[in-house]
C-alpha positions as MATLAB code, in Angstrom:
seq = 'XXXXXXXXXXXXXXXXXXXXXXXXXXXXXXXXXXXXXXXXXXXXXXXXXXXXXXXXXXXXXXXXXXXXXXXXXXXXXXXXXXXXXXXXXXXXXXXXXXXXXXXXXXXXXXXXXXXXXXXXXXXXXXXXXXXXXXXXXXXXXXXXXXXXXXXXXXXXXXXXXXXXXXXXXXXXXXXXXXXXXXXXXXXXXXXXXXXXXXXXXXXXXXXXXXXXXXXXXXXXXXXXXXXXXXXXXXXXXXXXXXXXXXXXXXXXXX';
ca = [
     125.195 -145.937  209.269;
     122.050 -147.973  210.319;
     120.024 -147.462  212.930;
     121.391 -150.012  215.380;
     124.598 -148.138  215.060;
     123.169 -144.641  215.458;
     121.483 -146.406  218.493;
     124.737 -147.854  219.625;
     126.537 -143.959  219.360;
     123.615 -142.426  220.966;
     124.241 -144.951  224.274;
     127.810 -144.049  224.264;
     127.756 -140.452  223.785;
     124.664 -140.417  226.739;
     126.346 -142.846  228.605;
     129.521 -141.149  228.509;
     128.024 -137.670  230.035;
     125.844 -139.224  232.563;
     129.357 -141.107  233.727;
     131.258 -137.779  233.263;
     127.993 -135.932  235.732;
     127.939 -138.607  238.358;
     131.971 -138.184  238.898;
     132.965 -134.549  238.205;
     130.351 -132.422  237.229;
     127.558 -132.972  239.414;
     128.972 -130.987  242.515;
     129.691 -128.100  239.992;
     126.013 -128.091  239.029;
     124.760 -127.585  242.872;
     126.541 -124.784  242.376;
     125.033 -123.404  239.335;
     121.312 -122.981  239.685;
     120.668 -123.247  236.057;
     120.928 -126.748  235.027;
     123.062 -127.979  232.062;
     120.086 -129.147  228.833;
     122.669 -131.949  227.694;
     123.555 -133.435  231.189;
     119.552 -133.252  231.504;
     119.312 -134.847  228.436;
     121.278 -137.490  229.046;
     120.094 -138.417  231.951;
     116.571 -138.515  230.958;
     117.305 -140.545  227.928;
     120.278 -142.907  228.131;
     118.259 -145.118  230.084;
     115.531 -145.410  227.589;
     118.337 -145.993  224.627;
     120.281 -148.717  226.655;
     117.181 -150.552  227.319;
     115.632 -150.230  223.968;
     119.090 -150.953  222.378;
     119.640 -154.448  224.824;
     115.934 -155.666  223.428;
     116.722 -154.731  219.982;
     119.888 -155.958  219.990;
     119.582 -159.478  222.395;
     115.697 -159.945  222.333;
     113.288 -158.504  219.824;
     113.797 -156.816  216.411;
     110.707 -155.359  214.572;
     110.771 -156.031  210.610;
     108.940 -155.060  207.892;
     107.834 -156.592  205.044;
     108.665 -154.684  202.185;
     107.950 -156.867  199.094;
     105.977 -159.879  197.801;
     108.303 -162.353  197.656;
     106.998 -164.289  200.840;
     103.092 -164.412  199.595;
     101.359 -165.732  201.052;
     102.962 -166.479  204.361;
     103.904 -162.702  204.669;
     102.183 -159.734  202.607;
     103.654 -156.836  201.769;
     103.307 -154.243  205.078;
     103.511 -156.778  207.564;
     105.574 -156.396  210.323;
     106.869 -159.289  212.158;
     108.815 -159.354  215.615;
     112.304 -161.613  215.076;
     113.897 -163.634  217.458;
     117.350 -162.477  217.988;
     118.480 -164.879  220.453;
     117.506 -167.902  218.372;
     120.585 -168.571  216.453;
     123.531 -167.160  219.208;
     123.422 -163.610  220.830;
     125.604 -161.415  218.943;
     127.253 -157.665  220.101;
     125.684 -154.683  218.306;
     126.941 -153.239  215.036;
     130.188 -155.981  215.076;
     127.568 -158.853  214.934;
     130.365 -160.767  216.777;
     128.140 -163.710  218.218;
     128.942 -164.198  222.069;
     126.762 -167.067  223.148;
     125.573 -169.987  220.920;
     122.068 -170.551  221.291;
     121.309 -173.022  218.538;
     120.784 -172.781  214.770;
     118.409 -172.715  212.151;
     115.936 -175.296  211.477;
     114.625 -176.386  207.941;
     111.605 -174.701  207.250;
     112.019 -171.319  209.839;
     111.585 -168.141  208.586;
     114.389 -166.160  209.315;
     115.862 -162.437  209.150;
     119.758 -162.310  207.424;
     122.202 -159.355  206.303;
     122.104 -159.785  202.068;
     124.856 -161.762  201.294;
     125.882 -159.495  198.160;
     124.926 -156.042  200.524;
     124.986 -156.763  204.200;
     123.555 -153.221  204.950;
     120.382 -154.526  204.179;
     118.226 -157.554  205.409;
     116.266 -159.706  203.452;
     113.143 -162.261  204.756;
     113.008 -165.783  202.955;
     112.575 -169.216  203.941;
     115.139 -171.946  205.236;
     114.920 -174.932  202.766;
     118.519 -176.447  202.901;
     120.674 -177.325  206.041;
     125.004 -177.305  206.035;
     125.441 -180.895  203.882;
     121.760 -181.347  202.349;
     122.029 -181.024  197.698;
     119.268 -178.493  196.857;
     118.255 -179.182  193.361;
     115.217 -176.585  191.886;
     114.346 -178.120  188.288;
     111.559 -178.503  186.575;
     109.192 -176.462  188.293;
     110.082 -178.976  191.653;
     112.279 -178.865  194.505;
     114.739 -181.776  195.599;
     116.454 -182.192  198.708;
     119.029 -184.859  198.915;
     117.722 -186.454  195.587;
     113.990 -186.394  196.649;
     111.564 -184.455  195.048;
     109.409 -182.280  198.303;
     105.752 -183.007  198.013;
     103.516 -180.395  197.707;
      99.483 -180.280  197.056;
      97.730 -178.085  194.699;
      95.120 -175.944  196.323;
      93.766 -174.272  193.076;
      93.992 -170.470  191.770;
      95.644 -168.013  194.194;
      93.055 -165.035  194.795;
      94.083 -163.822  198.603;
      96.744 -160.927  198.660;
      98.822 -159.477  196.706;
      97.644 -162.156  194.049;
      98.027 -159.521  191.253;
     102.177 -160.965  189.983;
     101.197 -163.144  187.995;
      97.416 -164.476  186.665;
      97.842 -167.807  186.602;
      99.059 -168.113  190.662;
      98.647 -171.487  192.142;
      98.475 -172.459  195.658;
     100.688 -175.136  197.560;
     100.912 -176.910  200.349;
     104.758 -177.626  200.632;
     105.713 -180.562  202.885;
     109.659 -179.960  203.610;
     111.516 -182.968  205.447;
     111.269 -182.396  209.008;
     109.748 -179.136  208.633;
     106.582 -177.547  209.050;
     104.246 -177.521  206.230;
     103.793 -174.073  204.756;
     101.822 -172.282  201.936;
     104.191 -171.858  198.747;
     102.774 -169.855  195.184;
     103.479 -171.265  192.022;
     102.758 -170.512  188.327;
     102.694 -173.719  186.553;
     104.844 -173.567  183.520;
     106.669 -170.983  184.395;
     110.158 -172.413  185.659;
     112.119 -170.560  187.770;
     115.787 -170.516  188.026;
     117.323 -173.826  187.888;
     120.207 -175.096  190.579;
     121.601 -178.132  192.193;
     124.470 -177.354  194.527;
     125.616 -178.922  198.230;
     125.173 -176.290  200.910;
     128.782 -175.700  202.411;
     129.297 -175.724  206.153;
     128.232 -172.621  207.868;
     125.770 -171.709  205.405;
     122.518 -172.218  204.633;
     120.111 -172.222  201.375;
     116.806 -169.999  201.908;
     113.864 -169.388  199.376;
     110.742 -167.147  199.048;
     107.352 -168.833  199.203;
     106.615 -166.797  196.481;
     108.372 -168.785  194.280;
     108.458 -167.230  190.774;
     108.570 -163.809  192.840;
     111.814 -163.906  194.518;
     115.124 -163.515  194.228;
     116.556 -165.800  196.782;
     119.547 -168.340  197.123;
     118.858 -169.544  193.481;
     120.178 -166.484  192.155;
     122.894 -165.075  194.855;
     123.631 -167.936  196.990;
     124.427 -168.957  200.038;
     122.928 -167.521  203.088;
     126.379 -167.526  205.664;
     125.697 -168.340  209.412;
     127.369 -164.878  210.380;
     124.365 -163.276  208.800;
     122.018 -164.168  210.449;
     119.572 -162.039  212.534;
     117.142 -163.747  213.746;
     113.971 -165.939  213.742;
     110.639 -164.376  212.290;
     107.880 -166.118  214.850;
     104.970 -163.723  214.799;
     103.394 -160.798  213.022;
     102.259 -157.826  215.503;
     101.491 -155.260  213.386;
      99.721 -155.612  209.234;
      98.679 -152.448  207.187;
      97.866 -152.651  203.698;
      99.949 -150.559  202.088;
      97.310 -149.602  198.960;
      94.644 -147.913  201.772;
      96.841 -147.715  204.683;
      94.105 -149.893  206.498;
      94.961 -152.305  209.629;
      94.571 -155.950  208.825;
      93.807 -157.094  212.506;
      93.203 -160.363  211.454;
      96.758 -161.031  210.486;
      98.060 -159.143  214.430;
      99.297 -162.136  216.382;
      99.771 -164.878  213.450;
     102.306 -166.839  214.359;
     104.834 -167.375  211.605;
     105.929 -171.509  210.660;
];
């Protein structure tokens, strides 16, 4: 169970005794002079848990970054704040979505359930759209038959540089999309693809590029999945010294 459905039980099982306390048991406890440490306890804490579990669940989700495969958009111990009301509002632990609020752009940075294990997220990039022929060959991305430009910034050294020693930096240009830093090791191809993204689904890839394991390898990323919108990292500790990189709190995410 994860913790948006421990969250979820905790709200009922308060809820439930603070309803059960306001209707029966309340005029048994002025009674009793010695108060009841679960009817307390609920009624201390079920409104903290209903309002942390309506943000969580319809607002803000926190998310941490736990690998490289993003470098060097997102390092490894960031934490980023995701939009959950981006793509549709959707009920707690059913995911059922309830309103449609829009849908994912090319080039956002978004939050999903793993297609092949849904119990855990993942954090990659949006590259291909419902319709749009994502072809990865040769070192080069294609969408719809044309290759995406990119410009070579020279030899990655920022961090988490240490995958690979001959890391290059990009400057991707998607089609209507932001422009966004990719890493690439030149002559080292990564897996090869060309398929049409289906309806409903979407194609997503790490910046990190010969780093991730990402649509290239399990496929499609399916609209139900979705959890949000990364937009902004509040929080960055490297992981190696346990140091806060306050120069990374507030970067907004594109």
């Amino acid at each position: 169970m994860d913790f948006e459905a421990w969250l979820t039980l905790a709200c009922f099982v308060t809820g439930a005794v603070w309803i059960g306390d306001k209707l029966v048991w309340s005029k048994r406890r002025e009674k009793n002079e010695n108060g009841n440490w679960a009817i307390e306890f609920a009624h201390s804490f079920f409104p903290v848990l209903i309002a942390v579990l309506v943000l969580r669940a319809f607002v803000f989700e926190p998310f941490r970054i736990p690998s490289k495969s993003m470098v060097p958009t997102l390092l490894v111990g960031d934490f980023v704040l995701v939009s959950k009301f981006s793509y549709g509002l959707r009920l707690p632990v059913t995911h059922t979505k309830i309103v449609p609020t829009g849908e994912p752009e090319r080039g956002d940075v978004v939050v999903f359930r793993y297609p092949k294990n849904p119990s855990v997220d993942y954090i990659k990039r949006i590259v291909g759209l419902p319709g749009d022929t994502i072809t990865y060959r040769g070192e080069q991305l294609y969408i719809n038959g044309n290759a995406v430009p990119r410009d070579d910034k020279g030899l990655y050294t920022g961090a988490d540089a240490d995958v690979y020693d001959d890391m290059r930096l990009f400057i991707e240009h998607l089609p209507d999309g932001p422009d966004h830093e990719m890493l690439h090791v030149v002559g080292r191809a990564g897996p090869e693809v060309s398929v049409t993204v289906p309806e409903g689904k979407y194609f997503a890839m790490g910046d990190n590029r010969d780093n991730s394991a990402d649509s290239r390898v399990w496929g499609f990323v399916p609209e139900d999945n979705l959890v949000g919108r990364a937009f902004m990292i509040w929080l960055s500790v490297n992981v190696s010294d346990f140091d806060i990189r306050f120069s990374r709190i507030g970067t907004l995410l594109h």
